[in-house]
C-alpha positions as CSV (number, residue, x, y, z in Angstrom):
1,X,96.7,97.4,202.8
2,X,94.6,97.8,199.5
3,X,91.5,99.0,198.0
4,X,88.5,96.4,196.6
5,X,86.5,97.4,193.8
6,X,83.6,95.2,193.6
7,X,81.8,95.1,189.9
8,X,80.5,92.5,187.7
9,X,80.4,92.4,183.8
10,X,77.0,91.8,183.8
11,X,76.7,95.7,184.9
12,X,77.6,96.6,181.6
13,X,75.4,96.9,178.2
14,X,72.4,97.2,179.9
15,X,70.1,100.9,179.9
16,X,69.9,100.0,183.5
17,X,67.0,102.2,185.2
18,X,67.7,105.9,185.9
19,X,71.4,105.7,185.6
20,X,71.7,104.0,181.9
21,X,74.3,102.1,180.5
22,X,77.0,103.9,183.4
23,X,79.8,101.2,182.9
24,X,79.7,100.9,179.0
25,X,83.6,101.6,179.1
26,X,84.8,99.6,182.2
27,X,86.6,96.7,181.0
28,X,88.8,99.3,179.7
29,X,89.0,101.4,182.6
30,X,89.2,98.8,185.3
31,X,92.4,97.7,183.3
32,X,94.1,100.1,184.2
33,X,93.1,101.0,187.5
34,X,94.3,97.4,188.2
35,X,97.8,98.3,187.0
36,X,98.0,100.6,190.1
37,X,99.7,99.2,193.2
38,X,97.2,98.2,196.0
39,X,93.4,97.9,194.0
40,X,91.8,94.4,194.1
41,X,89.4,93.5,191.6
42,X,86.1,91.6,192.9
43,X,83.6,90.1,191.3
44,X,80.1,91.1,192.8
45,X,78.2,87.9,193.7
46,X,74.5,88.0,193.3
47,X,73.1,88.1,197.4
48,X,70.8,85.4,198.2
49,X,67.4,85.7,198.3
50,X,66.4,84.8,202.1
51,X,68.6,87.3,203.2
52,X,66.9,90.2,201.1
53,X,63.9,88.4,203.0
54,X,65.2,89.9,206.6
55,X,64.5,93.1,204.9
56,X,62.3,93.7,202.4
57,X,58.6,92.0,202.2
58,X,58.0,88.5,200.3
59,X,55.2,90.7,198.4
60,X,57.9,93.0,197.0
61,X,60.7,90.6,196.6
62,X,58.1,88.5,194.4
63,X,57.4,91.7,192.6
64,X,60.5,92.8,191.8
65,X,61.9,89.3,190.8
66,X,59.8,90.0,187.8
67,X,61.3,93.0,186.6
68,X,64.5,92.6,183.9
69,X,66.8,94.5,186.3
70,X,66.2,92.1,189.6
71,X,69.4,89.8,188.8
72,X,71.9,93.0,188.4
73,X,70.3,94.2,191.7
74,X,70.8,91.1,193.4
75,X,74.8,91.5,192.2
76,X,75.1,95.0,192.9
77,X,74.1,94.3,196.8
78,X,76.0,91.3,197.0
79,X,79.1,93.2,196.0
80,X,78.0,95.9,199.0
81,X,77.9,92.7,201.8
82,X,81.2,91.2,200.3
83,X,82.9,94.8,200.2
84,X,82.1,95.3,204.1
85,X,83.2,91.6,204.9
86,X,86.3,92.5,203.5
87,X,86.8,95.6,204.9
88,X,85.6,94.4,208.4
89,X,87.9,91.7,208.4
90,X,91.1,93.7,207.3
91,X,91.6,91.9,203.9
92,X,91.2,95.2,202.4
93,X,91.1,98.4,204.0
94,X,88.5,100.3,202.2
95,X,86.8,99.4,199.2
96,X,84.2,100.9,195.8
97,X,81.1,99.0,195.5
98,X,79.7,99.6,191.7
99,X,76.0,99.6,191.2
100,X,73.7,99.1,189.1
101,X,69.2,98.9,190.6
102,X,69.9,98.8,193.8
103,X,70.4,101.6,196.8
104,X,68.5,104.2,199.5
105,X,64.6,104.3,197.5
106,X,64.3,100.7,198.7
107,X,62.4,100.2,201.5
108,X,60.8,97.0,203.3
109,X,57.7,97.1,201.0
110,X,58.1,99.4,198.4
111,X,60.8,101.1,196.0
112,X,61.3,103.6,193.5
113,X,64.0,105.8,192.3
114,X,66.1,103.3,189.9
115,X,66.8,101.7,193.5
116,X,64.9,98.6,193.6
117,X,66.8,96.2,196.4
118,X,68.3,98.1,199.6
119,X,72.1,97.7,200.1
120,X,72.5,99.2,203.6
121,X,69.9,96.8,204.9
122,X,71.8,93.5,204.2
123,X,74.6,95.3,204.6
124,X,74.0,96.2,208.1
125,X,72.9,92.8,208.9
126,X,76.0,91.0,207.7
127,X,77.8,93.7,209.9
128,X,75.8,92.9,213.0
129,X,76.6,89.0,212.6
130,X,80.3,89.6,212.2
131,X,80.3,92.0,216.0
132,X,80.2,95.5,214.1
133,X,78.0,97.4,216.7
134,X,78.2,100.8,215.5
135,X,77.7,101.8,212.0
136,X,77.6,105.2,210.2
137,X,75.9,105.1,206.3
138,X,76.7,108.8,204.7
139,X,74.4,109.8,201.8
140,X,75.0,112.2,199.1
141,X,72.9,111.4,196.4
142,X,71.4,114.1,195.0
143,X,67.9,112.9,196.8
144,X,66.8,112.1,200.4
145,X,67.6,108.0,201.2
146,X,63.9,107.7,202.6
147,X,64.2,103.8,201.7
148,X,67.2,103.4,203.6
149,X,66.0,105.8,206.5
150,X,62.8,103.1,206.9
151,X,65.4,100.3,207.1
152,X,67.9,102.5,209.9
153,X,65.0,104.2,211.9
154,X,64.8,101.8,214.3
155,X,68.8,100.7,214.5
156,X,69.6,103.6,217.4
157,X,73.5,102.3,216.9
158,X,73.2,103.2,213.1
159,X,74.0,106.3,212.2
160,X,72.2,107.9,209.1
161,X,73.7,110.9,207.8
162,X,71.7,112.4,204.6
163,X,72.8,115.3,202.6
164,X,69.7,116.6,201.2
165,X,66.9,119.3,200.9
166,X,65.5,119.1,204.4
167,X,67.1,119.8,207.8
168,X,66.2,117.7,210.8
169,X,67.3,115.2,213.5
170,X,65.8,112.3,215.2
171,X,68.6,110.7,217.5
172,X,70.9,109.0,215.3
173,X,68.9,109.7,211.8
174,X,70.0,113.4,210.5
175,X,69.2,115.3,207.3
176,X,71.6,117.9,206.5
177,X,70.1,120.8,203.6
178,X,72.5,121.3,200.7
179,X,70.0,123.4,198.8
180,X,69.5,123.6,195.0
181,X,72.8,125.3,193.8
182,X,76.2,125.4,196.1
183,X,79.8,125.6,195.1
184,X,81.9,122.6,195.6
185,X,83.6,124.6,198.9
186,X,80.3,125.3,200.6
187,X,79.0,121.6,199.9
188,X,81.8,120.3,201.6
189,X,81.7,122.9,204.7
190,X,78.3,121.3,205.1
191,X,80.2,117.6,205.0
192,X,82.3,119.0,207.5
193,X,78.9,119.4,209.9
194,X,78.1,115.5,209.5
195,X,81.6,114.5,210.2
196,X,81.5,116.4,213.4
197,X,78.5,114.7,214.5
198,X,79.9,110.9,213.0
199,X,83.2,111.7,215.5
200,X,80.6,112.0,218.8
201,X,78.9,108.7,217.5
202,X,82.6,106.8,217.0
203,X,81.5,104.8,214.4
204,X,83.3,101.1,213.5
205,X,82.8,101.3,210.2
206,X,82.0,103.3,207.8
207,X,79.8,103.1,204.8
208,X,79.1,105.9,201.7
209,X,76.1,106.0,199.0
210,X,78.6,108.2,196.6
211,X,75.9,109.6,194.4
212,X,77.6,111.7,191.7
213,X,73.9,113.0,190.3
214,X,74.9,116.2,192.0
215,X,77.4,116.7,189.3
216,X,76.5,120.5,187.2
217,X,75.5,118.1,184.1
218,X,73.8,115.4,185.7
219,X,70.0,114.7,186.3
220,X,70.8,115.7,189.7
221,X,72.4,119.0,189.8
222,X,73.4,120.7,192.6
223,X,76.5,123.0,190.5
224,X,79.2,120.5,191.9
225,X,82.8,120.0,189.5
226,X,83.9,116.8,188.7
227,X,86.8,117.6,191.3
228,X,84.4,117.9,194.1
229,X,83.9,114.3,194.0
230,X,87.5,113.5,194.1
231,X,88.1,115.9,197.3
232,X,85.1,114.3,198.8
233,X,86.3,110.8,199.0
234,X,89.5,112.4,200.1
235,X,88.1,113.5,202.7
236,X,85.9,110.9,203.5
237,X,89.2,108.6,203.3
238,X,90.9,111.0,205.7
239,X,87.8,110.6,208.5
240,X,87.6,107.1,208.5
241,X,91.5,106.9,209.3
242,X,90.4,108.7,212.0
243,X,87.3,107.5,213.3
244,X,87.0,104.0,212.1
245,X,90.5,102.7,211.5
246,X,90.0,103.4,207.9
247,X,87.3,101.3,207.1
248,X,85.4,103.0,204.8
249,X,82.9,101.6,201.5
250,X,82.0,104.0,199.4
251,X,79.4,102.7,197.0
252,X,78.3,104.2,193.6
253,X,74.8,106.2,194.2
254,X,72.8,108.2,191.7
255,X,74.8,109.7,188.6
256,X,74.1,109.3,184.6
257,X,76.2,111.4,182.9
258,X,78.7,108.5,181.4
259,X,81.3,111.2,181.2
260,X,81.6,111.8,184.6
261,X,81.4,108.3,185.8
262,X,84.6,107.7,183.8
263,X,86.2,110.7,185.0
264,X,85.8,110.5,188.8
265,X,85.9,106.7,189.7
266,X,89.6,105.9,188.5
267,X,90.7,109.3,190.5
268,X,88.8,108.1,193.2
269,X,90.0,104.8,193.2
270,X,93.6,106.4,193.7
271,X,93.1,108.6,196.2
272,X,91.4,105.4,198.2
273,X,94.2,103.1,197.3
274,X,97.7,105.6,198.6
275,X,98.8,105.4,202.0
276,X,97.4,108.0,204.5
């Protein structure tokens, strides 16, 4: 089996919002994550516009098609649906969705955040067509997905999963506190609460908004070390072996420091790509 990572050049030289120019240095990077056995390289496909019409509003599709970053959205979803198709269908098994616009501040009518288009919505949607009935989306951003809880409330066979500041549960939509400031060991204890919960709902698939913000030296900071990152989507790797017959898409969140974008993803990308 093999690992997808799905990007498109058009993610890089722009000061995309919140998360800047993230993927200055990919062509360089991706070059030699491709030398490694088992990684796929995609090209993210823009997604078409009457499907971001089952979920968002025409009035905010019309207003956001007016904003610079609208086409690189457009791509960075697309490369979300096409990374589950795959992964669904066995032609990979688990897959890295780069992003650039797009993620858990969109909602049906409104978004903020840097995150202007929603990827689990289509996502899920694409996922229903092709028989997936139970879905988990893991979040840990840095913030609380409240665009992407709006989208899930209602979907009792989705399960949303957010790492965050709050601490609640409504049926299948859970917010798990992290705090401000945690070591990398106590973070992922508190993974290791969600995962429990994710077994008892036996997802299908499972799919990951991977925000690296949370990084000590990023906008987001929650203390974490670049290794946390790694031994998170080990982990996450590990579960979905379990739960979901590895299907797994883990797609790039909230995270601006440059440095550790470069430093993570291609260790990432390796840990995904070995054999269990």
């Amino acid at each position: 089996m093999s690992t997808g990572v799905f990007f498109s050049e058009e993610f890089i030289g722009k000061n995309w919002p919140i998360v800047g120019d993230r993927y200055r240095n990919f062509r360089a990077i991706l070059d030699d994550v491709l030398r490694q056995e088992g990684v796929k390289l995609f090209t993210s496909e823009p997604i078409p516009e009457d499907v971001l019409l089952k979920v968002h509003t025409r009035e905010m599709i019309e207003r956001e098609k007016r904003a610079w970053y609208y086409e690189g959205a457009r791509r960075a979803v697309g490369g979300c649906v096409q990374a589950a198709e795959k992964v669904w269908s066995g032609e990979i098994e688990n897959a890295v969705a780069l992003n650039v616009a797009a993620g858990h501040h969109a909602g049906k009518s409104r978004a903020w955040g840097g995150t202007y288009l929603s990827c689990i919505g289509p996502t899920a949607l694409r996922l229903r067509e092709l028989g997936v009935r139970r879905l988990a989306y893991f979040d840990t951003d840095c913030h609380h997905g409240d665009g992407a809880r709006e989208i899930l409330m209602d979907d009792d066979e989705a399960l949303h999963v957010c790492f965050c500041s709050s601490e609640r549960r409504e049926g299948s939509k859970i917010c798990i506190s992290v705090g401000w400031r945690m070591s990398d060991e106590e973070y992922l204890t508190k993974v290791e609460e969600g995962l429990k919960i994710a077994e008892d709902f036996k997802p299908q698939i499972i799919l990951h908004f991977f925000g690296h913000d949370t990084h000590k030296d990023d906008y987001g900071s929650r203390g974490l070390s670049e290794d946390f990152f790694i031994e998170l989507s080990r982990k996450m790797k590990e579960f979905s072996a379990k739960i979901s017959n590895g299907k797994y898409v883990l797609i790039d969140g909230g995270g601006a420091n440059r440095e550790v974008t470069e430093c993570i993803f291609p260790r990432i990308i390796d840990v995904l790509r070995r054999s269990s």
